[in-house]
C-alpha positions in Angstrom: -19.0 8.5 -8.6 -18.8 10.2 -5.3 -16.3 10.8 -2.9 -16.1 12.4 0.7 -15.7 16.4 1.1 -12.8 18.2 1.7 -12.2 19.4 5.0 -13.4 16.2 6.6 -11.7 15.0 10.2 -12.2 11.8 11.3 -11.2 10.8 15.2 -8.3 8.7 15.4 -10.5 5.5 16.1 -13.2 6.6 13.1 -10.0 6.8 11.0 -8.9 2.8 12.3 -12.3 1.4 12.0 -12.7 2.9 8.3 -9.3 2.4 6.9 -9.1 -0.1 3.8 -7.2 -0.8 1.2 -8.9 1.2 -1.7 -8.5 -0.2 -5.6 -10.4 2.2 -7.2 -9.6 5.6 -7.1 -11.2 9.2 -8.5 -9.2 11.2 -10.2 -9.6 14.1 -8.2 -6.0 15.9 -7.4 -4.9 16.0 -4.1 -2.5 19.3 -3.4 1.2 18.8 -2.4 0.4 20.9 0.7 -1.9 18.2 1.6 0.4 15.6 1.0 2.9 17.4 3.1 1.0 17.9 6.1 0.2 14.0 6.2 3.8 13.4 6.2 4.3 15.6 8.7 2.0 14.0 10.7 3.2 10.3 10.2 6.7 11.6 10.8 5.6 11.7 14.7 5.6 7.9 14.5 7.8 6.2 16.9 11.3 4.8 16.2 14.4 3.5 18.0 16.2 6.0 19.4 14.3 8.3 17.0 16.9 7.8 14.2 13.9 8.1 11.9 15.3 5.8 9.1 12.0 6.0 6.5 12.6 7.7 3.1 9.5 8.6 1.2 9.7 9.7 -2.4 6.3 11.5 -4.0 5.3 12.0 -7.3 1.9 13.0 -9.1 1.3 13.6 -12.8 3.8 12.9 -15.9 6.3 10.8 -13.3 3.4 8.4 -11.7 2.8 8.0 -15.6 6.3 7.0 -16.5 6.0 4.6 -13.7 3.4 3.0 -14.8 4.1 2.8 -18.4 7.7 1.8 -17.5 6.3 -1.5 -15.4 3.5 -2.2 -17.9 6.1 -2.5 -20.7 8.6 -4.4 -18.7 5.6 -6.4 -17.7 4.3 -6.8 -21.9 7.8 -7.9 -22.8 8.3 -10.4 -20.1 9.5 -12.8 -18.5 7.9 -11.4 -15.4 10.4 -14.0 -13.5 13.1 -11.5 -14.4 11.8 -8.9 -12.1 12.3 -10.1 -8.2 11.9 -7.7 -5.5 14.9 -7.7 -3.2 13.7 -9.1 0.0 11.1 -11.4 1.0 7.8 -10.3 2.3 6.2 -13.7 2.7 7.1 -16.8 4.1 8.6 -19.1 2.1 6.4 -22.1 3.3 2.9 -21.2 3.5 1.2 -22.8 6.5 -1.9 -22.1 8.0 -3.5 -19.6 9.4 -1.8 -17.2 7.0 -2.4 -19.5 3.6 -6.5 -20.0 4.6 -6.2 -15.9 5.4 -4.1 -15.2 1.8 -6.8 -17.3 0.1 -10.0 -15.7 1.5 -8.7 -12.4 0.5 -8.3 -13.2 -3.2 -11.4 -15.3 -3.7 -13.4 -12.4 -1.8 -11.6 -10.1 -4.0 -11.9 -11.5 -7.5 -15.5 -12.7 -6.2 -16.6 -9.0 -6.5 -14.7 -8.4 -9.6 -16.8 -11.8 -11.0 -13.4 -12.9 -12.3 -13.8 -17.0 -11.9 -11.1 -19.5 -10.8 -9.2 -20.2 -13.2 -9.4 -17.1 -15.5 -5.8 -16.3 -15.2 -6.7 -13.0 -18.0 -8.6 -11.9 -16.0 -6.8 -12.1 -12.9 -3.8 -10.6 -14.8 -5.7 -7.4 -15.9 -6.6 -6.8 -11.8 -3.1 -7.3 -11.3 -1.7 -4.8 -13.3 -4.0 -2.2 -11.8 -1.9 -2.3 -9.4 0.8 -0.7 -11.3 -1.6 2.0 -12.4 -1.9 3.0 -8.8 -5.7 2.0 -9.3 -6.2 5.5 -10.7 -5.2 7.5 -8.0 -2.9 10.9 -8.4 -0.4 10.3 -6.1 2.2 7.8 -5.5 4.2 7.1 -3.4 7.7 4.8 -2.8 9.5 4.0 0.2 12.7 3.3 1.0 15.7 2.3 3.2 18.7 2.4 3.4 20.6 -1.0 2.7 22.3 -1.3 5.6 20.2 -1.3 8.2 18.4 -4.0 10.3 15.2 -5.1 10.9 14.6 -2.6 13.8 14.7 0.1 10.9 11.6 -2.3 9.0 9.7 -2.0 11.8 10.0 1.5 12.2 9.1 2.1 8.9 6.3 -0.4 8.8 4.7 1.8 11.8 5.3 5.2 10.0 3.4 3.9 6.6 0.6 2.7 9.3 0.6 6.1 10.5 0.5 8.0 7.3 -2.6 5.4 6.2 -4.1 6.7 9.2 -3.2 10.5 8.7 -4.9 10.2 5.6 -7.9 8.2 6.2 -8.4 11.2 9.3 -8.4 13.2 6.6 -11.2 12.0 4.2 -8.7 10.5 2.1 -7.8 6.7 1.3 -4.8 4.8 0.6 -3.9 1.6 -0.9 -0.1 0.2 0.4 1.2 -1.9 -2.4 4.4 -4.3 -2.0 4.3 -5.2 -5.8 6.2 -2.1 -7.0 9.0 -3.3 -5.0 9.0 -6.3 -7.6 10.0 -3.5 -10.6 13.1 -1.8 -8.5 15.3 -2.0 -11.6 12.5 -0.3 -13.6 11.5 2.5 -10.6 15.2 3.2 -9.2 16.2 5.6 -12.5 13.0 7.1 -13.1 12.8 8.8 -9.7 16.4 9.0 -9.1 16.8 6.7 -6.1 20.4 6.0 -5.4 22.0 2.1 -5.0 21.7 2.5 -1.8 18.5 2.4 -0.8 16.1 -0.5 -1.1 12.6 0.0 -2.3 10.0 -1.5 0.2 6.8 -1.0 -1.1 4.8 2.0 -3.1 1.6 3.3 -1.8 -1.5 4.9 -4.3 -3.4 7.9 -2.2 -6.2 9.7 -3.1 -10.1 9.5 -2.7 -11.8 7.0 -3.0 -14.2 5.6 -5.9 -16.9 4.6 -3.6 -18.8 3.8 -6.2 -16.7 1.2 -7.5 -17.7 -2.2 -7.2 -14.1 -3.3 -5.6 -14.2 -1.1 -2.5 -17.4 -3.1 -1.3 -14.4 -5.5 -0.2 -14.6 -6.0 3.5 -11.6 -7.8 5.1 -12.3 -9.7 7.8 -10.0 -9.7 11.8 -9.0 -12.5 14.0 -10.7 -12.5 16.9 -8.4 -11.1 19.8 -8.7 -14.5 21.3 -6.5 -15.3 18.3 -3.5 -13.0 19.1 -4.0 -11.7 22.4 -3.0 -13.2 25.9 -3.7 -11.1 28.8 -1.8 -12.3 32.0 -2.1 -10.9 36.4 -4.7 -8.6 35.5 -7.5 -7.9 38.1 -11.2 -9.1 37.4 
């Protein structure tokens, strides 16, 4: 297994162009000063009228554990139905492009894992690795507060970007993960979070297994043709 040297710095467009989301980690530690200094640095993300809404809670060691064991138990007793996250983060009706996007990913995916169609065991097991923070050391949850609006979403969609980014520059990885916000009832009193506050999504950061099979993923990007339209610029 190897992984990339501390005291790596990556340029801010080395750090876009190398970013992934990594589901395979090493179980090398990575120091709360480290941790800290990345959050620091995401912090300087923008946000209306700099009201700053994100919360981020951190944990590492015996508390990712409980996490995990908590959601793998909830998960072996079932029914997984019971456990809903509390918004919606996709659309309701799938329509294209996003469902032929959504489907690439996952064939791609369990293509490299050699899990076939149909081998819903299989499938299951990668799943759950998901709850195991794919063996990183730290974890991460973040949270807003219930009332406020979608402005507040975005903003905090732009500071997890940020931190992803901070971290990549940094020789580490990251994997954002929307499916702990599934297991809210199960995460709220293990780390203490109050009524309050909405859990959004839960991110696994570390370094990377790059000798894992998994991380050979490569996600393809719309052409900017797709989403782009440029208008009165000069030739």
């Amino acid at each position: 297994m190897t992984t990339e040297g501390t005291g790596t710095r990556l340029s801010a467009e080395e750090a876009l162009l190398t970013r992934r989301s990594v589901r395979a980690f090493l179980p090398t530690p990575v120091a709360r000063g480290e941790v800290e200094e990345l959050l620091q640095l995401a912090a300087r993300s923008p946000s209306g009228s700099n009201i700053q809404p994100w919360k981020v809670h951190v944990f590492a060691g015996e508390l990712r554990q409980r996490i995990t064991d908590g959601i793998l138990r909830a998960l072996d007793e079932g029914p997984a139905q019971r456990y809903q996250r509390e918004w919606n983060y996709y659309p309701q009706q799938w329509r294209e492009p996003y469902l032929g996007r959504r489907r690439k990913i996952g064939w791609d995916l369990y293509g490299l894992l050699g899990v076939a169609k149909g081998d819903f065991a299989a499938t299951e097991q990668q799943r759950r690795r998901n709850y195991e923070f794919f063996g990183a050391p730290v974890g991460m949850m973040f949270t807003l507060e219930e009332d406020l609006e979608i402005g507040s979403w975005l903003d905090l969609g732009i500071f997890i970007g940020a931190l992803a980014l901070a971290a990549r520059g940094r020789g580490l990885d990251t994997c954002p993960q929307a499916a702990f916000a599934d297991f809210h009832e199960v995460i709220r009193p293990i780390l203490g979070i109050p009524d309050n506050q909405i859990i959004i999504c839960g991110m696994a950061l570390g370094h990377a297994d790059t000798d894992h099979v998994v991380n050979r993923l490569q996600t393809q990007r719309a052409p900017l043709a797709e989403f782009a339209s440029f208008s009165s610029f000069e030739s």
